[in-house]
Every structure is written in C-alpha cells, then in structure tokens.
C-alpha positions in Angstrom: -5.4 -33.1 -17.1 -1.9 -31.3 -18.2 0.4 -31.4 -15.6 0.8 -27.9 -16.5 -2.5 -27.1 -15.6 -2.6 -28.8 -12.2 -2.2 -26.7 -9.1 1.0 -27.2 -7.2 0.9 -28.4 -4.4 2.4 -26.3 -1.2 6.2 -27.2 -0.8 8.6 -26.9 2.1 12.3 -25.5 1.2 13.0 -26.2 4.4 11.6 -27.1 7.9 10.6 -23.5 8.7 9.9 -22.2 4.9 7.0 -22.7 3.1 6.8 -21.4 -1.0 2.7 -20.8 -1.8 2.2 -21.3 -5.4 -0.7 -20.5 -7.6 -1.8 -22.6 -10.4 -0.8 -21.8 -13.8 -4.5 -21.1 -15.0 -4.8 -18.9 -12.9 -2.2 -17.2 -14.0 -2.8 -17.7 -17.2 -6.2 -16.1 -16.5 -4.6 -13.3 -15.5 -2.4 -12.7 -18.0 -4.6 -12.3 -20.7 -6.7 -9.9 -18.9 -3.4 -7.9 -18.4 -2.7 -7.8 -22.3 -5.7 -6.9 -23.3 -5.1 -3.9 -21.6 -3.3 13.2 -13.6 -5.0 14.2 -10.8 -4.1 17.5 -9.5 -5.1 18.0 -5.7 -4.7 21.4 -3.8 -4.9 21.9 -0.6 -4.0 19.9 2.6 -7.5 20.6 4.2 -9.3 18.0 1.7 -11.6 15.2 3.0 -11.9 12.0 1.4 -15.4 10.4 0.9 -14.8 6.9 -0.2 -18.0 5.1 -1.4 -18.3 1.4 -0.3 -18.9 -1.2 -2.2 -21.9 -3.3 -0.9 -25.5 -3.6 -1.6 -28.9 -3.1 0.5 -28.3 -6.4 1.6 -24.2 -7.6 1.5 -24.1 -10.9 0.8 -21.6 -13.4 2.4 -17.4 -13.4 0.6 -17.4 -16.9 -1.2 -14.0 -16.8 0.2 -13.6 -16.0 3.8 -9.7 -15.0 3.0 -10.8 -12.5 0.2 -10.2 -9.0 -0.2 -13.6 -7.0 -0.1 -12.8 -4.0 -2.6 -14.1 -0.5 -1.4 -13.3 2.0 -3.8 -10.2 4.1 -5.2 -8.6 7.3 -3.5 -6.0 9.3 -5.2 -3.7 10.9 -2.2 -1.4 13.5 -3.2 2.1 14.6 -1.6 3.6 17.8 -2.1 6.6 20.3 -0.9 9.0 17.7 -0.8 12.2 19.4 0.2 10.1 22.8 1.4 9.8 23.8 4.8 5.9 23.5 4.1 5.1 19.8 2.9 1.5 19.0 2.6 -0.6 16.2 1.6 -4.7 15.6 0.7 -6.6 13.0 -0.9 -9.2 12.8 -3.3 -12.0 10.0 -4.1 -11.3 8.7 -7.7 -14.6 7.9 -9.8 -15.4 3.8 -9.8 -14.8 2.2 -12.7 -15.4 -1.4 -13.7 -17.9 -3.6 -11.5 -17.4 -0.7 -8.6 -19.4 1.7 -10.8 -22.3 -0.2 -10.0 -25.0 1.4 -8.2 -24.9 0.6 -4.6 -25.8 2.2 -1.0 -25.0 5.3 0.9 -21.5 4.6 2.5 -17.9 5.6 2.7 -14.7 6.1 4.6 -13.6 9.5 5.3 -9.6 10.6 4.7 -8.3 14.1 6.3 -5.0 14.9 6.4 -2.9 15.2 9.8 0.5 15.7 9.3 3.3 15.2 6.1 6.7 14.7 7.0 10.0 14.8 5.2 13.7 14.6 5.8 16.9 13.8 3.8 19.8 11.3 5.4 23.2 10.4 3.2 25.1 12.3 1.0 23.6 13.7 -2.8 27.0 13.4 -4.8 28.2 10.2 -3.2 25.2 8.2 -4.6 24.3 7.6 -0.4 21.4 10.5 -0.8 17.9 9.4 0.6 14.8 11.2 0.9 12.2 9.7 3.6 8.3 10.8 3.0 5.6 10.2 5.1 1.8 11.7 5.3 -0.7 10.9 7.8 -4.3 10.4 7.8 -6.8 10.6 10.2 -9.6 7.9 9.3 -13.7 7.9 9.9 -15.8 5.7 9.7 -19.4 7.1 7.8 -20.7 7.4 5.4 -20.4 9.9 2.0 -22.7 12.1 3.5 -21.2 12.3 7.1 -23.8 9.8 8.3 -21.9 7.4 11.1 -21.6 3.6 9.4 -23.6 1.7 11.1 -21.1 -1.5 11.2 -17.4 -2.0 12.3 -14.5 -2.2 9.9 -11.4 -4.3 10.3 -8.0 -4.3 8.9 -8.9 -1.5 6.0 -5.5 -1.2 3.9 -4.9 0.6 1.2 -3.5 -0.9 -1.8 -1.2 0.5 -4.1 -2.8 0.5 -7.9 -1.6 1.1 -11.6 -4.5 3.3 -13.4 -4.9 4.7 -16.6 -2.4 7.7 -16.3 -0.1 6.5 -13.4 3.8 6.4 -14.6 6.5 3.9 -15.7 2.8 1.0 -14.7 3.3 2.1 -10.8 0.9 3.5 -8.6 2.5 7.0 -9.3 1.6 9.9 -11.2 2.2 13.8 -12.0 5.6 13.6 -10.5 6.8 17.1 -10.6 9.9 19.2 -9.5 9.9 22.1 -7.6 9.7 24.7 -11.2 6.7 22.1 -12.2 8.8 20.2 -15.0 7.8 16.4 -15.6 10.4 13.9 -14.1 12.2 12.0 -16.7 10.6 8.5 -17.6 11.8 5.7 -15.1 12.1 7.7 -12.3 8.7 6.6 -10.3 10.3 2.9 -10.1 12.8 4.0 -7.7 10.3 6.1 -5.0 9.5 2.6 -2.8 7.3 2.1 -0.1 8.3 1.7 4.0 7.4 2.1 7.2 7.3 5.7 8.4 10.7 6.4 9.9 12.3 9.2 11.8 16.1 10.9 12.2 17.6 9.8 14.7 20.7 12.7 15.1 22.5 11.0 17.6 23.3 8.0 15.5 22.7 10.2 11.9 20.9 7.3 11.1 16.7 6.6 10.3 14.5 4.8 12.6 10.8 3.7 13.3 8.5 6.4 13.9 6.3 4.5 16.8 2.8 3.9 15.6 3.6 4.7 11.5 4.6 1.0 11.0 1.8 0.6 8.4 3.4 -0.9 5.8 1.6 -3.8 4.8 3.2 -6.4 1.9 1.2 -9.5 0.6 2.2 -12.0 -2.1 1.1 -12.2 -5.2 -1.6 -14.9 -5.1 -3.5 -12.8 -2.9 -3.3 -9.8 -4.6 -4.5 -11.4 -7.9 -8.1 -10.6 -9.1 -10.2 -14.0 -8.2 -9.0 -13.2 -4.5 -11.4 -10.1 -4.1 -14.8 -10.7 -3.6 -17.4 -7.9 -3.9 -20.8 -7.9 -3.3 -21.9 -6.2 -6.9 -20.8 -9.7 -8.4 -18.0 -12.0 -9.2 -14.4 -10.1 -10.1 -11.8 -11.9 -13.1 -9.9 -9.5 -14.1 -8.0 -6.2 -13.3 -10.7 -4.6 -15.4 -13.1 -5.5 -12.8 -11.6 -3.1 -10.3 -11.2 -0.4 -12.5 -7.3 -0.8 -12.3 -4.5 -2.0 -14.7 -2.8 -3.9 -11.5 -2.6 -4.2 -8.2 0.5 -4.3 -6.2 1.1 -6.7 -3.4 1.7 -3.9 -0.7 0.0 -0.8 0.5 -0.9 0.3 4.2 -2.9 -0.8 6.9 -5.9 1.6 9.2 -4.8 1.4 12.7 -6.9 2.7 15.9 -4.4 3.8 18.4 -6.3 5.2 21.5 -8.6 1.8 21.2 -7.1 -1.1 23.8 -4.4 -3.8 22.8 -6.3 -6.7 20.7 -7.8 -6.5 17.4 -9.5 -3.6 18.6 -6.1 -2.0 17.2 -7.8 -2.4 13.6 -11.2 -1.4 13.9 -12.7 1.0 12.8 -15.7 1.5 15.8 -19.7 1.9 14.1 -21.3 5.3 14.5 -18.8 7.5 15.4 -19.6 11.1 16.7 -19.3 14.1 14.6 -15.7 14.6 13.8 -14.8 11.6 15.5 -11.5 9.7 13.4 -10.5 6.9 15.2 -8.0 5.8 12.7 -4.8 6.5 11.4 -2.9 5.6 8.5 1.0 6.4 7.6 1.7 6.3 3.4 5.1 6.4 3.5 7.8 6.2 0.7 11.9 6.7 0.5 13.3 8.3 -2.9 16.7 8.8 -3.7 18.4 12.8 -4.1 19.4 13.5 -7.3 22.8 14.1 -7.7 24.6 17.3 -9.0 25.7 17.1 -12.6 26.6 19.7 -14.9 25.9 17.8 -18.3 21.7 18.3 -17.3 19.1 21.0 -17.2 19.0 22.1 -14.5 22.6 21.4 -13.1 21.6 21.4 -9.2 20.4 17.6 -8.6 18.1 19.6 -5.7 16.3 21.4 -8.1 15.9 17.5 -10.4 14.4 15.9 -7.1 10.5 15.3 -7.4 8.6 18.1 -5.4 5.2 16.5 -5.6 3.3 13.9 -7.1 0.2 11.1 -6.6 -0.2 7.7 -5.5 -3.3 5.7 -6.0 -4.7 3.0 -3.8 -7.5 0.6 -3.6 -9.4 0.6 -0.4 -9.9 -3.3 1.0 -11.5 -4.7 3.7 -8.8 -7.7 4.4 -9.8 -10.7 6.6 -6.3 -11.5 7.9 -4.9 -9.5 11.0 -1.3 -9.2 9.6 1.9 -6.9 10.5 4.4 -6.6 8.5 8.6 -6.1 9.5 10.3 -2.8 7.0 13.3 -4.0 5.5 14.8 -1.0 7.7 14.1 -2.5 11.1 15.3 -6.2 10.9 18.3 -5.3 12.9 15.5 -6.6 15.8 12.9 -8.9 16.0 11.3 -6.4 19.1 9.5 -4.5 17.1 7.3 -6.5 15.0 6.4 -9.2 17.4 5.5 -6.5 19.8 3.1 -5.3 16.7 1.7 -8.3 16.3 0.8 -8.7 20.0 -0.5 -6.2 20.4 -3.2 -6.0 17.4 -3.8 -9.7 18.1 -2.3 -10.3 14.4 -2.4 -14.6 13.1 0.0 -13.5 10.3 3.8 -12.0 10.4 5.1 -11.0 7.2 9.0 -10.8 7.1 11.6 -10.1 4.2 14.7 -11.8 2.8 17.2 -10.7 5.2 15.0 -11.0 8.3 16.6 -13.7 11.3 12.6 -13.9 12.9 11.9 -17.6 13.0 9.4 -18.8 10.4 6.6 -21.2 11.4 3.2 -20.8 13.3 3.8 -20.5 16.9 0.4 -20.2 19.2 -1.4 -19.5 16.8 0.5 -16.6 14.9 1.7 -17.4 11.5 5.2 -15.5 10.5 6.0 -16.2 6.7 8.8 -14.9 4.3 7.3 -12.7 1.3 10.2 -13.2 -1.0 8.8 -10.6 -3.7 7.1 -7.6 -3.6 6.5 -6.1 -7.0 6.4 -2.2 -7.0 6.1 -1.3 -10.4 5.4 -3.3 -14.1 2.7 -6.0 -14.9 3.0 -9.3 -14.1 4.4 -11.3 -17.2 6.2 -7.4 -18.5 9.8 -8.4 -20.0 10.4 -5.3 -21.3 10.7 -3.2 -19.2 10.4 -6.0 -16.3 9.1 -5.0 -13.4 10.6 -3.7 -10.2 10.4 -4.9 -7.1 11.0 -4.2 -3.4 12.6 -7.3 -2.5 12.8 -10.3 -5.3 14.8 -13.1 -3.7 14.8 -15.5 -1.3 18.1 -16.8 0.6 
C-alpha cells in the first residue's frame, strides 16, 4: 500500500500534546463528495418540532464515538441593535438519507430570551457586537407526545445548506431598512460562549450557565463519523448539508443535580415541561462610519437580523469546551467539566490549562476550528475561529 494511503499514526509534539490525524482516503473521500457539490421566520413565540432520526427498532452505532444525526433547525435572530431583539426557530425539511421515513419523534425548541450589547469603539476599528438567544429544550415527540427515552449531550451543529452565505451556516443577513449585507460579511459573525457587560471593568464576561459553546476537530465532524439508524452516511449529501462545521452548542439541564445528569434530557416529560437549555451565541463586529458608502452611518450597515442553521446530534462524548474569551482562568472550565461529569476538555491556542488525561478527564488542544468555506476551498479559503497551534 502507498504510504500516502496509510493512516498516520497519532504523534506527540510534545509530552502533553497530542495531533489526531485522519487518513488521507478519507479525506480524499470527502473531497470528492464536497466538489460534486432563505428562510424567513417571524415571531419569537415559534416552537420547534425536530423529527428524529431512528426506526421502530434503532439499531446499535457501529461506532460507539459517532454522532447520531437528528434532523435540521433553522433558528433565526432578529432586532440586533433594537431595544426589542427576538429570536425563533423553525424545523428545516430532511433532505438526504434523513428524508427517510422513520417514527413519531422529535425535540421541541421555544425561545426564552435574546440578548444583545455592543463593547469597543465603531470608528476605532475596537467595535464589537455580542449576540446571544436562548432556548428552552423538550424532550417529545412532534406531536407533543413525551419521548419515551433519555437524551444526552444533544448539540447543535453549525451547517452550510443550499442558500446559506459566503459557504457558512448563515443566511438572509439583513440590515435594519432590510438591504442584503455585502458578500463576505457572514465570515466575520463567529461563534462564543454567551457573555455579559461587565460596567465596572467596561469589559465582557461569562454569562453563568450560557457556556455552550461546543468546538470539535475536524475528523469528528467528517461524514463517516455519524451513524444513523436509516443506513450508512459517506458524504455531506447524506445529511442533507454542503458541510458541517466543527462547532455548534451543547443542551444543558440546569435544575437537574451535578453529574451527567447536567446533559440529559429526562424521558416523558410533563406538559410543558423544558428541562433544557441552550445559549447560540455569536460576536460581530460594528460597522464603521464612512462617508464614501450608502448609507454613511456604519449603524445603519450593521446586520439587524439573519439565520443560522444547525444539525441536531446526539454525541457520545461528555465534553466542555473553554471560549477563547475566558482563558484569562482555568476556574471556569474545569469547574464545567466537574460538574457535568465531562471525560473531554477542549481548549484553544492561547489556553495555559495543562493538556493530558488526568483521572479520567481528557483536556486536548483543538488547534482549528473552521467557521466558514469547504474543506479543500483555496479560493476563497476558509475562515476559521482559531487556525494555529503554538
């Protein structure tokens, strides 16, 4: 066999860094699938139905570290820089192996509260806008039956569809007098933690229990590491998605005791009963005043509203992940990960948390996290969260 062709083997950079790669057929798999390749929401009352993705019978994963696909939810965010902002969230139709017909099931989505603030100055290039909406989460079934089983570690991953912009998970990106933002400008809205103002230091911090950012790398976000119970998945195609994107956000139970209780979703749930929560939450920078564009104000140039679109998954792995906006301290995350029982840590260049398994918990560096483009793109290349390692 070409050397090319064999799977590399796991190497250590250093004695508390370890590099996963994937095997260039893989890859190469996935490449070819990738060549070959707007929702408009009102309303902030809107309830999600999210079908599930599982027959009469579910048969076992093949992999026990797979992703188990559920289905695709459009959420939209709107009133950015109003004193209303809003969110809701829509199922999207399945496409792929997911339109399969399957049973009665779902995951229900209702919004609970959108949050938005600016820090940094517009004209001196320092301007930041800080989004976050909030969902309450249920687990039953399309028709409002209770699910009969528990769910665990639900995240929602970000997706590129037919009609998203600029290949990220965005779309229908809007200002304020409904004009279409400029080409380019969903790369620079990035995911986060949801954060908070903090007025006596003018400064952003963690919003306790929004730290739902979730980031994975990109071996486990590529297609032969979902299994679903309608069949095998090789491609994109498969999921009824052009990509997937190696972060999104993770369902957490709040009231339920410390443990991996912390994210699961409880079976049959009373009437209106939404144990979980779940904080999409994004930073964008302020557009600044200039008098050579239409219109001149850079407030009136700043996106007002737009879409994201996620993939539901079922993940295995009891994992927290540190923001690039907290690694000041270690506190936080490790208190996280105690307290949902989490094996995995994932940290970012820049973090000083000590790599290596300890007692069982795993924390690894996740050196890239692609936000926007296709694997393989050159031109333009994709864009990324983080793309470095130290």
């Amino acid at each position: 066999m070409s050397t090319v062709l064999k799977k590399f083997i796991v190497l250590r950079r250093s004695t508390d860094e370890l590099f996963f790669c994937v095997s260039c057929a893989r890859q190469a798999r996935v490449f070819m699938s990738l060549f070959s390749r707007s929702l408009k929401v009102q309303g902030a009352a809107w309830v999600v139905l999210l079908g599930l993705a599982g027959c009469s019978v579910p048969s076992a994963p093949s992999n026990p570290s797979s992703l188990q696909p559920l289905g695709l939810v459009d959420v939209t965010i709107s009133g950015l820089g109003s004193a209303h902002p809003s969110s809701s969230a829509r199922l999207l139709p399945r496409l792929g192996s997911l339109a399969l017909p399957e049973q009665p099931g779902g995951l229900q989505l209702q919004p609970l509260t959108t949050s938005v603030f600016n820090i940094g100055s517009r004209n001196a290039g320092t301007g930041q806008r800080y989004v976050s909406a909030t969902f309450k989460v249920r687990n039953a079934d399309t028709d409002g039956t209770p699910s009969p089983v528990s769910r665990q570690n639900l995240t929602l991953l970000a997706v590129a569809v037919p009609g998203t912009q600029d290949d990220t998970a965005l779309s229908s990106l809007q200002t304020f007098d409904g004009a279409r933002l400029p080409a380019g400008q969903a790369r620079r809205i990035l995911p986060t933690h949801a954060l908070q103002f903090q007025p006596t230091t003018a400064s952003v911090g963690l919003s306790s229990g929004g730290e739902d950012l979730q980031v994975y790398s990109e071996a486990e976000v590529l297609p032969d590491n979902f299994t679903h119970t309608s069949g095998p998945i090789t491609s994109y195609a498969d999921l009824g998605v052009r990509t997937v994107f190696p972060f999104g956000y993770v369902v957490r139970t709040p009231a339920a005791p410390a443990g991996s209780a912390r994210r699961t979703l409880p079976a049959s749930p009373a009437p209106g009963q939404y144990d979980g929560r779940v904080a999409i939450s994004v930073t964008l920078p302020l557009q600044p005043d200039d008098p050579a564009q239409t219109p001149a104000a850079g407030a009136a140039r700043d996106p007002f509203s737009f879409h994201m679109v996620f993939l539901v998954v079922a993940d295995p792995t009891t994992s927290v992940t540190q923001s690039l906006d907290e690694q000041a301290s270690n506190a936080a995350v490790l208190a996280r990960a105690s307290d949902t029982a989490a094996t995995q840590i994932n940290v970012l260049p820049g973090s000083t948390a000590a790599l290596g398994t300890v007692q069982g918990v795993t924390t690894r560096r996740v050196c890239q996290v692609r936000t926007a483009g296709l694997v393989g793109d050159t031109s333009p290349a994709p864009t990324f969260l983080v793309n470095a390692c130290p």
